[in-house]
N, C-alpha and C positions, 0 to 999 in steps of 0.2 A: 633554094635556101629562103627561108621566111625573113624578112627585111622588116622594120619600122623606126619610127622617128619617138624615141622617149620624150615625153611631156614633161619639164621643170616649172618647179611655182613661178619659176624668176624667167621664163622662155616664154615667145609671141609666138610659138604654133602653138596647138593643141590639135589633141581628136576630136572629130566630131562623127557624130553618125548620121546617116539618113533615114528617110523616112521605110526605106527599105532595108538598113542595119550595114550597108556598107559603110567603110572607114574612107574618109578625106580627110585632107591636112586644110588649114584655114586661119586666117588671122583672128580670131576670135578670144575669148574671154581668159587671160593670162593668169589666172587664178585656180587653174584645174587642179584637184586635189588629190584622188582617184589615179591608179595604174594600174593596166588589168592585163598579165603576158600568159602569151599562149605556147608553150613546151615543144616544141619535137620538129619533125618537116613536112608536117600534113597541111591541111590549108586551114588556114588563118579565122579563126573564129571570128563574128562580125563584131567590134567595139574593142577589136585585141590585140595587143603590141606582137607579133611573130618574132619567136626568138629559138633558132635552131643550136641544133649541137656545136657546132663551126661557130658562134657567135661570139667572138672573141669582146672583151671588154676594151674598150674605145672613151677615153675623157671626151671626145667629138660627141659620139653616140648618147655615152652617159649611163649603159648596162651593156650587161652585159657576163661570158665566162671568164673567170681568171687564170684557168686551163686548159682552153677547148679541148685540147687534146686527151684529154682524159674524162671528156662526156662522150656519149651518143644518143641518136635519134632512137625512139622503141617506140612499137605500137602499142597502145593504150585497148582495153577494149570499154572504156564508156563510149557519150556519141558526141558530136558536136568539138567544143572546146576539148574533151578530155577523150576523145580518139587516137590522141598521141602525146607522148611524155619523152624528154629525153630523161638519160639512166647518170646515173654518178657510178663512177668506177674506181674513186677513191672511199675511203669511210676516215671517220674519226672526227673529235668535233672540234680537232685543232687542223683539221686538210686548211690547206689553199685552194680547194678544188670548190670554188664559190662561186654561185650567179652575185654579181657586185652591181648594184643601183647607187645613182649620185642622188642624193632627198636634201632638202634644207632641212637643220637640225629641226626636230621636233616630238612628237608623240606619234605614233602610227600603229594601224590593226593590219594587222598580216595574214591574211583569208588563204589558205594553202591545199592545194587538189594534188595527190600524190597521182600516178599510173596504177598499172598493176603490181601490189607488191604482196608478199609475206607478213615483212613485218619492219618498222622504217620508223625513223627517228628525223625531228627536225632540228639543223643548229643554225643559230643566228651568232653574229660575236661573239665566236668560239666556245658559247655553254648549248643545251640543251635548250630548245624552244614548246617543241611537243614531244611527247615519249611515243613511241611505240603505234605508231598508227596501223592497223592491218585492212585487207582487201584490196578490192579493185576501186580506184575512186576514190578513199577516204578523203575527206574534208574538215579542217579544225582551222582556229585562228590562235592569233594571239597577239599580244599589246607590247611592242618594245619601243624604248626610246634611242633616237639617234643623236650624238655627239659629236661626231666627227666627217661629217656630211657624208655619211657612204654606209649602205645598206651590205651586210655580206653576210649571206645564209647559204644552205647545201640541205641534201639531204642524205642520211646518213644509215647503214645496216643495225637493224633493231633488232637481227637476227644472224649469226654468222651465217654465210652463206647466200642470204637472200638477196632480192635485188634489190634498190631503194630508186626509186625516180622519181622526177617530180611533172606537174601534165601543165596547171596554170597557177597563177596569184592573183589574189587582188591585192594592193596594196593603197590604203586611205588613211589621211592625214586627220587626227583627231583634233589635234593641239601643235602651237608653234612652243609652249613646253614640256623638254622633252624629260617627264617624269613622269611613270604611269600611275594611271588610277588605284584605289585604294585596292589591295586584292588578297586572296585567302590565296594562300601558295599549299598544297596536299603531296604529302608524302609517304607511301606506302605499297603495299601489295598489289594482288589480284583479285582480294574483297574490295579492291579501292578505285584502283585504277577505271579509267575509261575503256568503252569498246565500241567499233566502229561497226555501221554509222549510227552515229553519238546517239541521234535523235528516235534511230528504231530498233537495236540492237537487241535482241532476246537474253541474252545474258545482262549483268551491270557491276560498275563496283560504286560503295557508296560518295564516292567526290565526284562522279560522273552526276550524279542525281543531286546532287548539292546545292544547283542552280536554282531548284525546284524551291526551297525556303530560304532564302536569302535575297536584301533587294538590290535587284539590279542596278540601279542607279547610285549605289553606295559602293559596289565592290564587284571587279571582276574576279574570275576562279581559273586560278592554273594548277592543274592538277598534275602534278610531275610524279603518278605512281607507277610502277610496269609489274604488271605479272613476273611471281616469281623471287621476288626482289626480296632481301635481306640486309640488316644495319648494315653489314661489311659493303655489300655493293651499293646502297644509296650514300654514304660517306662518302667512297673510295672513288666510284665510276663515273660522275659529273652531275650527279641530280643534286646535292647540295650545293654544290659550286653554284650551280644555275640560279637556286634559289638567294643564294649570299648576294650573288650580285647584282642584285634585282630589290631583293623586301627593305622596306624603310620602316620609320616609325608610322602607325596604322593601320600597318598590315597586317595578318594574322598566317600563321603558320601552322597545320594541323600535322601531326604525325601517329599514322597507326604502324608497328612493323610489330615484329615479334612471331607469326606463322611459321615463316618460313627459317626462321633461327632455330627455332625446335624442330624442324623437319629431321625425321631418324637420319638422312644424309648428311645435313649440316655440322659442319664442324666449329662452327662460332657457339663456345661455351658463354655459360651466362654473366659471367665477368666480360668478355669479349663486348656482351651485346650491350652493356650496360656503358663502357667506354664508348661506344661509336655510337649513342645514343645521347650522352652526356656530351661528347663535342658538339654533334648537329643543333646540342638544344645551345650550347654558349656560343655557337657563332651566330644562329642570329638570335639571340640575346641581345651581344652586344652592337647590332645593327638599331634597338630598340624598338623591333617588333615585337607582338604578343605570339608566347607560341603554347601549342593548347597538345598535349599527347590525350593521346586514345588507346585503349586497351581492345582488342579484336573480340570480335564474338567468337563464338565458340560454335559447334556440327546441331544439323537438322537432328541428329539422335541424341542427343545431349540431354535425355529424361529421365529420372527414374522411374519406380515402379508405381509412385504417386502422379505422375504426369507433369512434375516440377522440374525446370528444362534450369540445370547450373553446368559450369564450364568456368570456376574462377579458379582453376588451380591449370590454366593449359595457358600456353605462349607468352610466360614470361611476364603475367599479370603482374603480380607482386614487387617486380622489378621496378612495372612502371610504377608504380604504385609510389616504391620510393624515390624513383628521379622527379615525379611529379612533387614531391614535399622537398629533396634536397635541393633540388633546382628553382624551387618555388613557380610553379611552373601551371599552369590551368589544365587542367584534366577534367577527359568525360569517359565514364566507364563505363563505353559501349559494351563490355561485355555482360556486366550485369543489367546493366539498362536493356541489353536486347533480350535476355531471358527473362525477364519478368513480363513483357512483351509476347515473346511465345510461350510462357507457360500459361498466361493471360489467353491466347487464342488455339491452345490443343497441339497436339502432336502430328495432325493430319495437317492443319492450318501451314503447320511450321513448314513442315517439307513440301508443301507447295511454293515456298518462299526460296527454294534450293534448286541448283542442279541436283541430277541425281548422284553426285561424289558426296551431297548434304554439307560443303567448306563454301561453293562460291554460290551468293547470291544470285538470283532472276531479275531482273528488271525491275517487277515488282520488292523483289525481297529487298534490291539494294535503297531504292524510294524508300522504303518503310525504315531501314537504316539511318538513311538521314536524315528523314524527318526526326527520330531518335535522338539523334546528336543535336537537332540545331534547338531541339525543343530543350535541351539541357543546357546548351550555350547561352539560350537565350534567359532561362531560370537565375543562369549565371550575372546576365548584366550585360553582355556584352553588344553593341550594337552592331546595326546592318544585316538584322537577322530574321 
């Protein structure tokens, strides 16, 4: 069973490492701010708190499971730290089935390495932290604030069926307050969403690429989009929840959906989509964040016979169109902004900017997306961009 000694800001041990990365306990500098746990019951990566399935949570300890019983140990196949992961065998993003840390209240970045998964969700305080991570290995972070001196996250089925594990953390102390940074929260599809891993992924959706014009030092990006996803399920299934409980005033809130409502299967009529569109925008409204809808582009074939690439009468444009003036609300009409763009660079141009379905962007296609958007946000006035 992998054993360690949790590091408190307010505690006289800490880690330390050697010159050759092994771990010793030591009276040294009682200020460590960093925690770095290593998953499953392989050995113990150098610089890493070992925390197996059996790892029951302990006030002594200070982390730990809040169910052991309903974790196990599973093998990982990265190398190193991420060889092993234990599994969650609960799902939901109200389980009790939580790795639990004791942290003095504050600000902190959540650095998270799943195992091998399908497709896997992270929750922290009972909302949504990351959406949908897939592969072997994936890796995201994310910024929450602690209140009640106890960290309690899981990881959660992003997929019925799949498995969901988690391999290591890091966990670093930004601020002793505990209120996050300024941050663009993103809600939307499979044009939108992220894909793993983040940094090389051949596919994209535009809030993945986001980071790319916008400055860092003003505003983190949580992008809470999932493939697939429709007003009914980001309402109803925890991705606005996540966001309500989180945006303040200065933040900003983009939302593109409407694809997937017109999908010939979907059953959410255009009144439907317009009510569950209209909530998400008045709750955080009333939180006094700014929130900005976006209208989706429109197919790689979207031309006619003059090579002029339109697409404003597909997924519920016109709608937004008027939640954006009822609601008084900031809008950028990616979809006309993006056909002007490819009718601007040809029809060959355009479908190399596409998978071959010609609906989900490439890596490239989704960059050139957001550059789109921020270059209109920023016409707009708006800072941090």
């Amino acid at each position: 069973m992998k054993k360690g000694k949790l590091i408190t800001l307010m505690s006289v041990i800490v880690l330390t490492t050697s010159l050759f990365g092994s771990v010793t306990n030591g009276q040294v500098d009682a200020t460590a701010s960093t925690y770095k746990f290593d998953f499953g019951n392989g050995t113990v990566a150098p610089g890493y708190i070992g925390v197996s399935a059996a790892e029951g949570y302990t006030k002594s300890r200070g982390y730990g499971f809040n169910t052991p019983s309903k974790i196990k140990n599973v093998k990982s196949s990265g190398k190193g730290v991420n060889s092993d992961a234990v599994q969650f065998l609960t799902s939901g993003t109200k389980s009790t089935n939580t790795f639990n840390m004791d942290l003095p209240n504050g600000l902190y970045e959540v650095t998270v390495t799943l195992g091998d998964t399908v497709k896997a969700s992270v929750v922290a305080e009972e909302v949504y932290q990351i959406m949908t991570m897939t592969g072997n290995n994936p890796t995201d972070k994310f910024q929450i604030p602690i209140t009640d001196g106890q960290l309690n996250m899981l990881v959660t089925a992003g997929e019925v069926g799949s498995a969901f594990t988690l391999s290591s953390l890091e966990i670093k102390q930004l601020s002793d307050d505990p209120v996050t940074n300024r941050t663009i929260y993103i809600g939307g599809d499979s044009t939108v969403c992220n894909y793993y891993p983040l940094m090389t992924s051949a596919r994209g959706g535009w809030g993945q690429m986001l980071f790319r014009y916008i400055k860092k030092d003003t505003f983190q990006i949580r992008n809470m989009a999932t493939g697939g996803q429709a007003s009914r399920g980001f309402r109803n299934d925890g991705q606005i929840e996540a966001i309500a409980k989180y945006i303040k005033p200065g933040d900003y809130f983009i939302l593109q959906l409407g694809i997937n409502d017109t999908h010939p299967k979907s059953t959410i009529t255009e009144e439907e989509f317009k009510f569950n569109m209209r909530d998400m925008i008045q709750q955080v409204k009333a939180t006094g964040a700014t929130v900005i809808l976006v209208t989706p582009q429109g197919l790689a074939t979207d031309f006619n016979e003059y090579e002029i690439h339109s697409s404003e009468s597909k997924f519920y444009r016109g709608t937004i169109l008027d939640l954006a003036q009822e609601e008084d609300t900031r809008l950028v009409d990616l979809n006309v902004l993006s056909s002007a763009y490819y009718t601007s660079i040809g029809p060959q141009a355009t479908s190399a900017l596409f998978l071959a379905d010609g609906l989900h962007p490439t890596r490239e296609g989704a960059k050139e997306l957001a550059r789109i958007l921020v270059e209109d946000l920023r016409n707009q006035g708006l800072d941090g961009l």
